[in-house]
Structure formats: C-alpha cells, structure tokens
Biopython code that builds the backbone (N, CA, C, O; Angstrom):
import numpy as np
from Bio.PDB.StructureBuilder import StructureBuilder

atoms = [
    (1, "UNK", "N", (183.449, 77.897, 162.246)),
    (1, "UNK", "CA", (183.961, 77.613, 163.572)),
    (1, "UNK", "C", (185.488, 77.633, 163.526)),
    (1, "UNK", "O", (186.175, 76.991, 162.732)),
    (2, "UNK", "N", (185.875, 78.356, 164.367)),
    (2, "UNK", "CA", (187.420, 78.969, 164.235)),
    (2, "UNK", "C", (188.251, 77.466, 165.265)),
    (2, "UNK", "O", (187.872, 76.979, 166.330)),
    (3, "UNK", "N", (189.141, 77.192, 164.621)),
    (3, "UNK", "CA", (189.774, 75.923, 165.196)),
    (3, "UNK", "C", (191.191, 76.484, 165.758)),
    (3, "UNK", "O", (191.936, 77.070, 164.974)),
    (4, "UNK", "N", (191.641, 76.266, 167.403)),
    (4, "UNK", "CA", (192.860, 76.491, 167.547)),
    (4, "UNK", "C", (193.294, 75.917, 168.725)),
    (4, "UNK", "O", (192.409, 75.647, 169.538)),
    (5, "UNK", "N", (194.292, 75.695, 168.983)),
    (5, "UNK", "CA", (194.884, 74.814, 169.994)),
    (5, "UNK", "C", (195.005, 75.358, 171.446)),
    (5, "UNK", "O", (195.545, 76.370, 171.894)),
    (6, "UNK", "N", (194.268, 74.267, 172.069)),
    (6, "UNK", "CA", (193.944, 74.185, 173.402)),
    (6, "UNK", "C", (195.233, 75.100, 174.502)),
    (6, "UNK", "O", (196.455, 74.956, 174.482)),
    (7, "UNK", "N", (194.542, 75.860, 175.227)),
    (7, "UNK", "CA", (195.566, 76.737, 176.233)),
    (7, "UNK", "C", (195.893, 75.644, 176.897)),
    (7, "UNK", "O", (195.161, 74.662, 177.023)),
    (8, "UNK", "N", (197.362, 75.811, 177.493)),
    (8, "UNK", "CA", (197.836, 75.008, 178.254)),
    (8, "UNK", "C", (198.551, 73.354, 177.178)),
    (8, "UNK", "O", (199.136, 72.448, 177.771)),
    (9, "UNK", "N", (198.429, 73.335, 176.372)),
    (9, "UNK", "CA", (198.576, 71.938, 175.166)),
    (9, "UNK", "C", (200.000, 72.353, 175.018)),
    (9, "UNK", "O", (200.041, 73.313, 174.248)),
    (10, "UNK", "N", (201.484, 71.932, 175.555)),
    (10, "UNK", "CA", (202.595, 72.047, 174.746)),
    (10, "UNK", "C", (202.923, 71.476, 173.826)),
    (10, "UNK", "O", (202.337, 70.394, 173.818)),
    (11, "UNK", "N", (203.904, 71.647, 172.549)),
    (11, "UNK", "CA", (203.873, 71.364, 171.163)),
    (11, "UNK", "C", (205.759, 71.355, 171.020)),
    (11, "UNK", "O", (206.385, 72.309, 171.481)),
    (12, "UNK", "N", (206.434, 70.272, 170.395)),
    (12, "UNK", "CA", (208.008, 71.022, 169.784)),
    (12, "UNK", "C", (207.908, 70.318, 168.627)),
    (12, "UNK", "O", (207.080, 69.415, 168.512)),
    (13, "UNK", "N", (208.602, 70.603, 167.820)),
    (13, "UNK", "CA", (208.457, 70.264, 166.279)),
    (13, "UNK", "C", (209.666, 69.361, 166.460)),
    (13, "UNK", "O", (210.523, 69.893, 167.165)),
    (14, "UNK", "N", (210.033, 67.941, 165.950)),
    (14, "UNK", "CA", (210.679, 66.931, 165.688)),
    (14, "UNK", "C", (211.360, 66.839, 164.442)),
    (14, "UNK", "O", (210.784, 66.132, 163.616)),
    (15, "UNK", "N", (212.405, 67.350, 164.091)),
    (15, "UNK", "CA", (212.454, 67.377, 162.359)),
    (15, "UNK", "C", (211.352, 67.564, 161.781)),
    (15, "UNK", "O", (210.940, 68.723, 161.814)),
    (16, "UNK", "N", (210.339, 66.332, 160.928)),
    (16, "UNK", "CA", (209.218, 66.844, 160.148)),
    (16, "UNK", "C", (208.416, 66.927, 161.008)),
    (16, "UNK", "O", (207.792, 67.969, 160.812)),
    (17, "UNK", "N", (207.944, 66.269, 162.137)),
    (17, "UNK", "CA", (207.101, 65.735, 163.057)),
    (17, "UNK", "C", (206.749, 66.336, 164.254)),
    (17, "UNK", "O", (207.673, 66.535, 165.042)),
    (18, "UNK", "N", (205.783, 66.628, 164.535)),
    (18, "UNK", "CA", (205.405, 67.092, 166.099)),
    (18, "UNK", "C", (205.410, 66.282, 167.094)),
    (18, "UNK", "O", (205.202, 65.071, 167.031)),
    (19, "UNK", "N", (205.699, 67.060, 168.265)),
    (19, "UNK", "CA", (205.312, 66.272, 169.722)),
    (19, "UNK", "C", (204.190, 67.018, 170.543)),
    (19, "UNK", "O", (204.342, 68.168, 170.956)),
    (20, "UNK", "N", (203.359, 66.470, 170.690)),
    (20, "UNK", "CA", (202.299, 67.258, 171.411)),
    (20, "UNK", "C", (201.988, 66.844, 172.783)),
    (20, "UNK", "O", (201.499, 65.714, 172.804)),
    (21, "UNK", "N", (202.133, 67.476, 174.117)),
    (21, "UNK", "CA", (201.492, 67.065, 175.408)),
    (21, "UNK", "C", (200.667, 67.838, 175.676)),
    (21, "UNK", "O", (200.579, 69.066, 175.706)),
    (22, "UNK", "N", (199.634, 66.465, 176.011)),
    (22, "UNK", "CA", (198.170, 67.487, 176.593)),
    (22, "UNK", "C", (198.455, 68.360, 177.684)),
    (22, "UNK", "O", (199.550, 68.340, 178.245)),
    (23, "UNK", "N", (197.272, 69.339, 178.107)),
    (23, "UNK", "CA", (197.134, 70.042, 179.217)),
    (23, "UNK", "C", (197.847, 69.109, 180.106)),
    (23, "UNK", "O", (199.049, 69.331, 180.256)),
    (24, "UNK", "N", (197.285, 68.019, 180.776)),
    (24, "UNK", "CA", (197.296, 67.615, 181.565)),
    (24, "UNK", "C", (198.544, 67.158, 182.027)),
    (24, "UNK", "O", (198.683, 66.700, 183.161)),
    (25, "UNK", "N", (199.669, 67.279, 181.024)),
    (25, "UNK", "CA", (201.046, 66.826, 181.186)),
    (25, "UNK", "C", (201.109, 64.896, 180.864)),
    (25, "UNK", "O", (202.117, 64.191, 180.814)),
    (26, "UNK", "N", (199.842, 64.535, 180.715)),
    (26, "UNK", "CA", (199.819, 63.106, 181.015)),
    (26, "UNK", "C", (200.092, 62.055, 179.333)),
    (26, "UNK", "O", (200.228, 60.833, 179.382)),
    (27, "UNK", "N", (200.115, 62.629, 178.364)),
    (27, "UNK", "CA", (199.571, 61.839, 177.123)),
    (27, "UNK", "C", (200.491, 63.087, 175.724)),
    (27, "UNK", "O", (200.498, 64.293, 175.479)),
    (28, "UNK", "N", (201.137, 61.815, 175.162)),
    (28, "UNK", "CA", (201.587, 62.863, 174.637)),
    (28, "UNK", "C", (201.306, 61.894, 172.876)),
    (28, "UNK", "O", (201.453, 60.688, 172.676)),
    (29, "UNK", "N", (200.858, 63.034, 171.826)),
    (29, "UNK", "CA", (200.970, 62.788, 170.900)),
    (29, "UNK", "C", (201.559, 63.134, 169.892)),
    (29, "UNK", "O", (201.587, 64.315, 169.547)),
    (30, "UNK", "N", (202.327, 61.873, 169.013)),
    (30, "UNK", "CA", (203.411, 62.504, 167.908)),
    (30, "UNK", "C", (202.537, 62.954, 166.478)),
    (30, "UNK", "O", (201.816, 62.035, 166.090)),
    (31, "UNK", "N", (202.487, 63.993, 165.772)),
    (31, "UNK", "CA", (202.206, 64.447, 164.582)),
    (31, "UNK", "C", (203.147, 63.766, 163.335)),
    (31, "UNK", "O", (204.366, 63.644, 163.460)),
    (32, "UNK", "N", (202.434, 63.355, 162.156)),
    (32, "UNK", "CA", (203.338, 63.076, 160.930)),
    (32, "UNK", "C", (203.438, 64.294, 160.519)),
    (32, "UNK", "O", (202.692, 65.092, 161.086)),
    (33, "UNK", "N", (204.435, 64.879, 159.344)),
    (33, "UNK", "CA", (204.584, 66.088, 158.743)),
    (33, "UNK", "C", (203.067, 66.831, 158.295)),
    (33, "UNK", "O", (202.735, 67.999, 158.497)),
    (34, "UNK", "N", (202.319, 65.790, 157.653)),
    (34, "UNK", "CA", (201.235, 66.527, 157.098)),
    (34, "UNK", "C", (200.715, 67.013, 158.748)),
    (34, "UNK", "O", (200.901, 68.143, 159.199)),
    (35, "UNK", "N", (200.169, 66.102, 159.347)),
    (35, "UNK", "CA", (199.634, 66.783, 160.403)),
    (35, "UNK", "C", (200.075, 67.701, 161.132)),
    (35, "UNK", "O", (199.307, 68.525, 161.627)),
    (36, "UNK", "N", (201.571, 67.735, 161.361)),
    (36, "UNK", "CA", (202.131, 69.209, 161.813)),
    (36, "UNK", "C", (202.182, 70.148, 161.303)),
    (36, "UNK", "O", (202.659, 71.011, 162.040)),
    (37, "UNK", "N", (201.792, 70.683, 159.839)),
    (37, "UNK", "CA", (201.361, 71.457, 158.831)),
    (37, "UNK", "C", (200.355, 72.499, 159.360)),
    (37, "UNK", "O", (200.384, 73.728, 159.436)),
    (38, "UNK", "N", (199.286, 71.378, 159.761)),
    (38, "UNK", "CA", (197.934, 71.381, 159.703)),
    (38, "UNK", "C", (198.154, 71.851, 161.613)),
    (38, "UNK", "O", (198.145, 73.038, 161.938)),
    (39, "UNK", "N", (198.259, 71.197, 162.227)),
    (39, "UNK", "CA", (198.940, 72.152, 163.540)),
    (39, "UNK", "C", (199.163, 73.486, 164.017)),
    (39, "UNK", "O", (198.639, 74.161, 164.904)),
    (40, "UNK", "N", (200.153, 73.698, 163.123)),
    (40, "UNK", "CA", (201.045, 74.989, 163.031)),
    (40, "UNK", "C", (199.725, 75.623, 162.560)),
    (40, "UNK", "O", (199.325, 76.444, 163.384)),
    (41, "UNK", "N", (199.095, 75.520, 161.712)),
    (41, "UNK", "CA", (197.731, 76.267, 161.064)),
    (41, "UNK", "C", (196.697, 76.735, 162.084)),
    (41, "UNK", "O", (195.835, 77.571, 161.811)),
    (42, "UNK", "N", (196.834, 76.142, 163.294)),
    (42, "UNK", "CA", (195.555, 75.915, 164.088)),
    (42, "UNK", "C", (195.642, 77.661, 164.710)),
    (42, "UNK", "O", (196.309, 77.891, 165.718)),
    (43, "UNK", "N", (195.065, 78.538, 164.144)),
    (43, "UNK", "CA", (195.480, 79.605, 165.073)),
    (43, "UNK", "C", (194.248, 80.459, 165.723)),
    (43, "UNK", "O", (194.506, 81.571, 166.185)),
    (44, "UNK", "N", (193.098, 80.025, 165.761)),
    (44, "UNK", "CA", (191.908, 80.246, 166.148)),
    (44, "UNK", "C", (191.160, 81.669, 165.455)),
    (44, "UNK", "O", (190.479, 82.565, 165.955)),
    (45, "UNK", "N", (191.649, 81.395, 164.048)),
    (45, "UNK", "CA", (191.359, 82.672, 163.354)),
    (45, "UNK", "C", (190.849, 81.835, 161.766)),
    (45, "UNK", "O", (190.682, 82.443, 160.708)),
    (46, "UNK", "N", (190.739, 80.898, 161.884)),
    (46, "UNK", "CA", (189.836, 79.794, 160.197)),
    (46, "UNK", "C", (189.248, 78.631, 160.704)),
    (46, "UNK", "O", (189.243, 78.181, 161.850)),
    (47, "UNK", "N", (188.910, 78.347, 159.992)),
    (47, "UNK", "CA", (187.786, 76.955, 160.314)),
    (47, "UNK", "C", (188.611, 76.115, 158.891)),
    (47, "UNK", "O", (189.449, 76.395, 158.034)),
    (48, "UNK", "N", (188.025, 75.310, 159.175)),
    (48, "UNK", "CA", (188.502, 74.098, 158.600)),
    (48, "UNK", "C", (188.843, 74.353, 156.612)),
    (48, "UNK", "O", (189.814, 74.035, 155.925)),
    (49, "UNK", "N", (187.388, 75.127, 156.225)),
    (49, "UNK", "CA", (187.603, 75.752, 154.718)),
    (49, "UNK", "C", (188.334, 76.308, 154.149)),
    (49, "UNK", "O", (188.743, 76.173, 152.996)),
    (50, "UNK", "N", (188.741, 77.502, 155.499)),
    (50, "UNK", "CA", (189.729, 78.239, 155.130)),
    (50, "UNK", "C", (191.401, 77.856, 155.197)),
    (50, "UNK", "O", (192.406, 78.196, 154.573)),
    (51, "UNK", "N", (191.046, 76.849, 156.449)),
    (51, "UNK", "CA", (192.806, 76.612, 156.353)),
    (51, "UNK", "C", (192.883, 75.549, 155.391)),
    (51, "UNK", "O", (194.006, 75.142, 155.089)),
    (52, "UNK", "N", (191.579, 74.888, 154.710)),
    (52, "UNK", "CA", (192.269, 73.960, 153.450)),
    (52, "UNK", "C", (192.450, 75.134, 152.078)),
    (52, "UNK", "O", (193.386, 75.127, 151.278)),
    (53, "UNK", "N", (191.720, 75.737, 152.083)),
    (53, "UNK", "CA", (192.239, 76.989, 151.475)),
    (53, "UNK", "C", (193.720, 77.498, 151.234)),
    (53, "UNK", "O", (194.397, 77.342, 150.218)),
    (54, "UNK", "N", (194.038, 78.095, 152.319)),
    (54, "UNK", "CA", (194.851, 78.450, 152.183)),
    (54, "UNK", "C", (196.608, 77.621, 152.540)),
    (54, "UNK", "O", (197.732, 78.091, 152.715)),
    (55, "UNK", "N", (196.060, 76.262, 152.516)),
    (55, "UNK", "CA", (197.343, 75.375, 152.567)),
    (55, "UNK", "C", (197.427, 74.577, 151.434)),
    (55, "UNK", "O", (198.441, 73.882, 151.379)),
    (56, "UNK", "N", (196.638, 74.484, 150.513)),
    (56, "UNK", "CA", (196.087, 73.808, 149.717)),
    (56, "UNK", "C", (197.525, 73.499, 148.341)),
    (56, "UNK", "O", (197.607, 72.448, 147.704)),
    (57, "UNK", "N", (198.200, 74.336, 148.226)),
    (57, "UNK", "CA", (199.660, 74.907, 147.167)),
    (57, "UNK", "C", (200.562, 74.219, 148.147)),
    (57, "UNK", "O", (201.705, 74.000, 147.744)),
    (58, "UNK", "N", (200.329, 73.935, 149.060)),
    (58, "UNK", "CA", (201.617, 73.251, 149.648)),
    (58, "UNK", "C", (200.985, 71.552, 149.356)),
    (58, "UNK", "O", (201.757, 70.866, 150.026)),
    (59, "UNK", "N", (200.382, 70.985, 148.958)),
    (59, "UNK", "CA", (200.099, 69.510, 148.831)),
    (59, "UNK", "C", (199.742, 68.945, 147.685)),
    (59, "UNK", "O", (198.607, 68.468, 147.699)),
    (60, "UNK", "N", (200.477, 68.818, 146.475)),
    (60, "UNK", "CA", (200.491, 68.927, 145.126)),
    (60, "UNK", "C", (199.661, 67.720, 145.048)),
    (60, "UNK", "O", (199.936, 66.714, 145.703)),
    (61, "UNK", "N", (198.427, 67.816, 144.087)),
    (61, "UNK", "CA", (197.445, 66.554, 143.591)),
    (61, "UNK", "C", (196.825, 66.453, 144.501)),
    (61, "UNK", "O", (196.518, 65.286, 144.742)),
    (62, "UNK", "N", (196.204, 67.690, 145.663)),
    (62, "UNK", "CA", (195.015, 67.018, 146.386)),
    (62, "UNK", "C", (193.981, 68.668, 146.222)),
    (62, "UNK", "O", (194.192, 69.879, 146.164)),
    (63, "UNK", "N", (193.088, 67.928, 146.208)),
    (63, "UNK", "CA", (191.838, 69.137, 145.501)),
    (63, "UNK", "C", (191.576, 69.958, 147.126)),
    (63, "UNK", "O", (191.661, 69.388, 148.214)),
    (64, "UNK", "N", (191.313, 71.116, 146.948)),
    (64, "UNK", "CA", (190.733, 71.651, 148.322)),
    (64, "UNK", "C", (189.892, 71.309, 148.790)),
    (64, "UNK", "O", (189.793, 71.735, 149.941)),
    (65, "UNK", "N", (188.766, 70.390, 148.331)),
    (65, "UNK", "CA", (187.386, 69.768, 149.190)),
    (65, "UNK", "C", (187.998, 68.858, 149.680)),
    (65, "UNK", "O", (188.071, 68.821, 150.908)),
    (66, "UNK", "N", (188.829, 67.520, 148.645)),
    (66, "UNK", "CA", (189.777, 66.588, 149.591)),
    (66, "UNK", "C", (190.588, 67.336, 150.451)),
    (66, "UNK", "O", (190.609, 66.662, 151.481)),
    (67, "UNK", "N", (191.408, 68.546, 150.666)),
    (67, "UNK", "CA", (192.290, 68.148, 151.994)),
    (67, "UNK", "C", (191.411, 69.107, 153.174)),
    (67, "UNK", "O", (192.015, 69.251, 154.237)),
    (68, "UNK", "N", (189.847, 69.864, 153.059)),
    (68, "UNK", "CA", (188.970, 69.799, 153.690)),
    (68, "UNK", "C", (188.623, 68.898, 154.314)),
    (68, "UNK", "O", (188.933, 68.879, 155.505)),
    (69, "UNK", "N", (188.025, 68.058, 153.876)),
    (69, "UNK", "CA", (187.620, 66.678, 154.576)),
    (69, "UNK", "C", (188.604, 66.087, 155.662)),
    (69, "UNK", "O", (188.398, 65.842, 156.851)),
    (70, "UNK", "N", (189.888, 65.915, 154.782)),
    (70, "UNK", "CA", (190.833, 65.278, 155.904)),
    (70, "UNK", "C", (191.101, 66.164, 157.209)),
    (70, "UNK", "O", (191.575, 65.772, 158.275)),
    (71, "UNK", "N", (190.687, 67.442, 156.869)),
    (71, "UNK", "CA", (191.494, 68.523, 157.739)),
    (71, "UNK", "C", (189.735, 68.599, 159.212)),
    (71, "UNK", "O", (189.613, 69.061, 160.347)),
    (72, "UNK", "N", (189.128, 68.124, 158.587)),
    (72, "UNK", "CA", (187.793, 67.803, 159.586)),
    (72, "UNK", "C", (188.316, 66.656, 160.240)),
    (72, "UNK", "O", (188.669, 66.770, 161.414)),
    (73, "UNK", "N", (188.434, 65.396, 159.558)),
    (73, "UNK", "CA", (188.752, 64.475, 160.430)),
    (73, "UNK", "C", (189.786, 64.409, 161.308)),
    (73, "UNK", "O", (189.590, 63.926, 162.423)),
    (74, "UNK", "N", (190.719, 64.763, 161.031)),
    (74, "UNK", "CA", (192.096, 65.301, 161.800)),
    (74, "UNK", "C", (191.660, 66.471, 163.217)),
    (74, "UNK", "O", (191.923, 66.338, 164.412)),
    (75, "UNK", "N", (191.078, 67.352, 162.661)),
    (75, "UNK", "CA", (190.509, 67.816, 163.712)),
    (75, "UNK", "C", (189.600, 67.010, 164.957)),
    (75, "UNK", "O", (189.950, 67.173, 166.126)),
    (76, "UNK", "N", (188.653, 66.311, 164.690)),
    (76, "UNK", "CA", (187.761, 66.018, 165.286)),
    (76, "UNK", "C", (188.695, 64.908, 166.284)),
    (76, "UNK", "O", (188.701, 64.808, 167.511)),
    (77, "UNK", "N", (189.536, 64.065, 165.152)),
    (77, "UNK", "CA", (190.647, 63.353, 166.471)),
    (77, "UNK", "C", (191.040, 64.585, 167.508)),
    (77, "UNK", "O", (190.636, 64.576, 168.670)),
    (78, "UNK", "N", (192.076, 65.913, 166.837)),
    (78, "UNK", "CA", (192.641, 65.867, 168.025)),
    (78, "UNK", "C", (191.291, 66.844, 169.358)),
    (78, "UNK", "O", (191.460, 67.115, 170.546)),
    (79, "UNK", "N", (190.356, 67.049, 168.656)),
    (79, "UNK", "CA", (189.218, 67.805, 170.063)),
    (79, "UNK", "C", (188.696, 66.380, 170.393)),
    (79, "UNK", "O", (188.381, 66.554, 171.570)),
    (80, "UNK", "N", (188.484, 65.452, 170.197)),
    (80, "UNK", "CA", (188.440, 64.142, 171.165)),
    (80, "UNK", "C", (189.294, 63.950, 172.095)),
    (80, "UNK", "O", (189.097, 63.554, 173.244)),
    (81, "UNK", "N", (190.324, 64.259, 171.542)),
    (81, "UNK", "CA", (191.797, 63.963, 172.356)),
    (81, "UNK", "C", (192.129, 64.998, 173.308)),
    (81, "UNK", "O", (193.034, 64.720, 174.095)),
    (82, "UNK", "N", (191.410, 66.498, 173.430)),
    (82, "UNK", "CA", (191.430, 67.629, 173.910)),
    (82, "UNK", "C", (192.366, 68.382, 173.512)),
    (82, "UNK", "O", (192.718, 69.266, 174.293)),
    (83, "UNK", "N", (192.802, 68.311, 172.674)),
    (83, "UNK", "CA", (194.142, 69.014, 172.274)),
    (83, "UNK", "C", (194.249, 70.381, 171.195)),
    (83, "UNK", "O", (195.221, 70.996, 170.757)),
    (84, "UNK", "N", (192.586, 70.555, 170.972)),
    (84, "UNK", "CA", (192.126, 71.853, 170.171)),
    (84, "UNK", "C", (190.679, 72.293, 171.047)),
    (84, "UNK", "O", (189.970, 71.658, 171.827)),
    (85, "UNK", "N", (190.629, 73.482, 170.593)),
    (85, "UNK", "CA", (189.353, 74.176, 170.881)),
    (85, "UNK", "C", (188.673, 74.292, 169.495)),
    (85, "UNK", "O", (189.440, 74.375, 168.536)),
    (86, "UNK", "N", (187.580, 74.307, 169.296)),
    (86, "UNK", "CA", (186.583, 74.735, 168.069)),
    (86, "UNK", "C", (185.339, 75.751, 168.438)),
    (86, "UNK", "O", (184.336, 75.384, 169.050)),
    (87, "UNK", "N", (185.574, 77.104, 167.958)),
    (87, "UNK", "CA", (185.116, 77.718, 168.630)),
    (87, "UNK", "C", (183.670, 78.315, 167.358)),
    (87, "UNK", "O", (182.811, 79.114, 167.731)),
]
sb = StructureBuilder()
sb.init_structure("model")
sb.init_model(0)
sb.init_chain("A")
sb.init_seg("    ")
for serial, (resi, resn, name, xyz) in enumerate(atoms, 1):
    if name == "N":
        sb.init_residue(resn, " ", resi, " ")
    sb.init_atom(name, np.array(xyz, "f"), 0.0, 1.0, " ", f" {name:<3s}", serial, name[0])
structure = sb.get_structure()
C-alpha cells in the first residue's frame, strides 16, 4: 500500500522540523526531524517496507524491521489525523 500525502495538506520545513496544515486549513501539526524525514518520503510510490528500506543508512543503530514498525505507527497517526492517503 503506497503511502503519500493528502492533496490539499500544506507542509514548510522549520529548520529540522515540519509544519503541517490540514486540508481543512484548521489544525496544524509540527513534525520532529525524524518525522520530517519520514514526510518528505511520503511520495505515493512505497509502502511502509520500502521507505524503511530505503531510509534505513540515514538512522545509525536502528535495524530496518525496527524503523518499519515505527514508520507504520507514524503513519497510521498521521491518516487518523487525515494528513496522508494509503493507497
């Protein structure tokens, strides 16, 4: 399931950190560095395996099944939050 960020969702990068406003203009959420990583990744072309895959050299001492997992849960916040599509 290809993961990528919701049409209409604006995004600006904060030094390390993201700012994200929903569609709706109403709610806005800040990203820590890791999670703006993982953001920037969202391009509706990998699923969760692949982008721990292939980000995996940027996060020294974490195994690719661990930053899988996190990269599910992280997801699943922000499509609660509406702020990705999972397609």
């Amino acid at each position: 399931m290809a993961l990528r960020r919701r049409a209409g969702v604006t995004y600006e990068p904060s030094g390390d950190a993201t700012v994200i406003l929903d569609a709706d203009g109403t709610v806005m959420t800040t990203l820590n560095p890791i999670g703006s990583v993982i953001w920037r990744a969202l391009d509706g072309q990998r699923d969760a395996a692949a982008l721990a895959r292939d980000l995996v050299a940027g996060f020294n001492g974490v195994a690719v099944d661990e930053l899988e997992a996190d990269i599910r849960d992280f997801v699943a916040t922000l499509a609660a939050s509406d702020l990705i599509d999972i397609d």
